[in-house]
Structure formats: C-alpha cells, structure tokens
Residue, then its C-alpha position, 0 to 999 in steps of 0.5 A: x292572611x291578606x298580606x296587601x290589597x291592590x289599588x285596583x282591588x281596593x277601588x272595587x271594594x269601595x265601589x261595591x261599598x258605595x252602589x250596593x249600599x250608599x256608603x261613601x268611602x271614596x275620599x278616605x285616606x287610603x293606606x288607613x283604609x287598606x289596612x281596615x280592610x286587611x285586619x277585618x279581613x283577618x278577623x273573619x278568616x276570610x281567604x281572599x279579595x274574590x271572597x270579600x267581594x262575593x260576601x259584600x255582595x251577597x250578605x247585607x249582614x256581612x257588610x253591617x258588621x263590616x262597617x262596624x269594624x271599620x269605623x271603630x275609632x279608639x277614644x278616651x275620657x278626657x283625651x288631652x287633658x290639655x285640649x279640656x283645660x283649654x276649653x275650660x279657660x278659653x271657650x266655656x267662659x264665652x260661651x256662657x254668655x249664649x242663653x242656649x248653648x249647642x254642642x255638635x260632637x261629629x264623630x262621637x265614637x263609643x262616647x267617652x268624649x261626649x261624657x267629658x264634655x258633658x263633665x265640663x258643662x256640668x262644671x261650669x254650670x252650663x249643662x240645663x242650658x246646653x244641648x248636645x248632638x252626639x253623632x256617628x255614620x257607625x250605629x253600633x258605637x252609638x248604641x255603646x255611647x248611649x248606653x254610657x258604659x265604660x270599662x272599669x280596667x280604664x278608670x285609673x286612666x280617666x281618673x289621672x286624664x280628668x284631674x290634669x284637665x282641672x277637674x274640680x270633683x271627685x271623679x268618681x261621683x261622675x259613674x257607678x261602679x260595677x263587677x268589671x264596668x262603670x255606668x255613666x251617672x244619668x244626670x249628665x246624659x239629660x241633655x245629649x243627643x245621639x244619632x246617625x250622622x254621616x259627614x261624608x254624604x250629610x248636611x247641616x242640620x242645626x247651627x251651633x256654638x262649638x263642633x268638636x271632631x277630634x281624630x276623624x280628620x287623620x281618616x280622611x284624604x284632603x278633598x274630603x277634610x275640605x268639604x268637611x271643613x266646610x260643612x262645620x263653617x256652615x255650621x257654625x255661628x258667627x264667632x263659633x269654636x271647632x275643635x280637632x284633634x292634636x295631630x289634625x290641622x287647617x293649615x292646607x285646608x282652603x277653608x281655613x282663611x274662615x277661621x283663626x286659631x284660639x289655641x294653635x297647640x290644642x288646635x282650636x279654632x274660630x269661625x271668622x264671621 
C-alpha cells in the first residue's frame, strides 16, 4: 500500500486530472486530497504513483470511477437536527412569503439531505410551491439521489435525527420499507431537480431564495471557498439565506462583509443586499 504521496506527484496528479479530462482540483485542500487518492489507490491495488499515472492517462473508465470515489461525501438524513430546527423556525417562515420559493442543495451527495429538506417544506405547506435544484460534479451519486433509496440499518438514526429536528409526522409515513432498504415515498420527489453542477468550473445559472452546501467547504482550500462563496452571493436574492456546515465558516472568507449571520451555531447566514 501507497503509504504517502509527494507534492510534486500529487501536482502531477492533478494536472493530469485537469488537461486529460477538464476536471479542476486544483484549489482543493490538499492532505484531504492526498488521502482520497491513497485510499482509492489501495482500493485498486494499484502498486504505485507510475501506475496510477499510467492508468489516468490511458483508461477514461479508470478516471470515471476515480472521480467517483473521490467526490463521495458521507451524508445523512437530517444531519444536525439542530441545523433543521433552525430552519423550521428562522427560514421557512420568511420564506413563505415568496409566491415561488428556490432551493439550490450545491453539493447533494447521495441525497439524504435533499429528502430532509423536502420533509421540511412538506411540513410547512411549501412544497407545491418550491422547486429544488439538486446538483453534484459526481454523476453517480446523483443517479443514487434520484433514485431516493436509502439503507434501512440507517433508519433508526434518521428516525431519532428527524424527531429532534421537530418533526411533526410519524417518519415512517416519508418511505417504503423493504428487505433491506427503504424508498423514499415519490410525493416529496415532485418538485426536485437533480443534475450535474460543478462549483469549481460552473456559474450561476438560477437565483434563489436559500443555498445550502453543507460539509463541501472542509474540501476545499480558502481561494477556492471565496470564489465559492462568491459564486452563491451572486446567486442569492437580495435577503437570501446560505447554509453551511457546522464545522464551515465565513469568518476568513472576503466575501462575508455580504453576509450576516441568522444563527451563528447552525451556521446560517443572509445575503446583505
């Protein structure tokens, strides 16, 4: 097993990475990088730095699952019920006074996140009336999203996540449950979006009312969190909400003179203007 990769190995590896293919990871942290590559390395057997080079060089397969495996973000249904609660007192009541209400979930992963939000709205009578754009840079986790397909070993876990957020249902009315999964129930998928997006080479392509991009940030380095950061600002209606993660933050980001905070724990912020 690869035990460490050099810096200038793993700036080969990214420049490969980004003229072969088009892929920017420049700007991402690099120890959490490294170590992306080290485990995928390990996963494939793959012997050495020479081989993985000679791999992504050669076999466009080889990189798709690559990718795959290195943009996998872990996620979980109602993450921080504290973050959810926050938005069921602090956000959705101003936002329902939108006629049309849009969501941007940057980053959505396998889409736990996206349901819970979608919980919410349904919750709060905003659902027939909002629309959710849904987007990852990683196709596969977005064919898993769409598909609303969730572990059922995981379901205690939601279940408790859920009733701290405030829920007001029984849970279990939210899926269908099988042998060894669930399936999200279609009624709260009627109004989502899922589709490739990269935050790293991609620009605004809607204006919105509240962006979330929960845990996304840790991944990136700070010039990248700015043009980020940026990126959402532009995105935003005046007065809109952005959301991060509990362990993110705008505190050294440039941009955050735009924003002010709505709840500093749960890390919810306000466009300025």
């Amino acid at each position: 097993m690869v035990e460490g990769i050099s810096n200038s190995d793993f700036t080969d590896l990214v420049k490969i990475i980004q003229q072969r293919y088009g892929y920017d990871f420049t700007n991402y942290a690099v120890a959490s990088l490294k170590r992306r590559f080290i485990r995928f390395m390990a996963y494939k057997h793959i012997n050495g730095i020479f081989e993985l080079k000679h791999r992504l060089l050669n076999e466009t397969h080889f990189f798709q699952e690559m990718v795959q495996y290195i943009t996998v973000n872990v996620t979980e249904m109602f993450r921080d019920p504290s973050f959810y609660k926050a938005l069921r007192e602090q956000v959705l009541p101003r936002l329902a006074s939108y006629p049309n209400i849009k969501i941007w979930h940057a980053g959505c992963a396998s889409g736990e996140e996206v349901y819970s939000m979608a919980i919410l709205l349904e919750e709060a009578g905003l659902m027939d009336r909002c629309r959710i754009y849904a987007t990852d840079m990683n196709a596969a986790n977005l064919k898993k999203a769409e598909e609303g397909k969730v572990t059922l070993k995981e379901m205690k876990d939601y279940t408790y996540n859920y009733i701290q957020s405030g829920g007001l249902h029984d849970f279990s009315g939210y899926y269908t449950a099988y042998a060894d999964h669930v399936i999200i129930q279609p009624a709260l998928k009627r109004n989502i979006i899922f589709f490739q997006h990269n935050l790293v080479t991609d620009q605004v392509f809607n204006e919105f009312q509240l962006i979330c991009c929960r845990n996304v940030f840790i991944y990136f380095n700070k010039t990248l969190q700015e043009r980020v950061v940026k990126l959402f600002y532009e995105s935003l209606t005046s007065l809109g909400y952005l959301a991060l993660g509990l362990k993110e933050s705008l505190l050294y980001n440039e941009e955050r003179v735009k924003f002010e905070p709505v709840n500093a724990a749960n890390k919810i912020f306000r466009r300025k203007t």
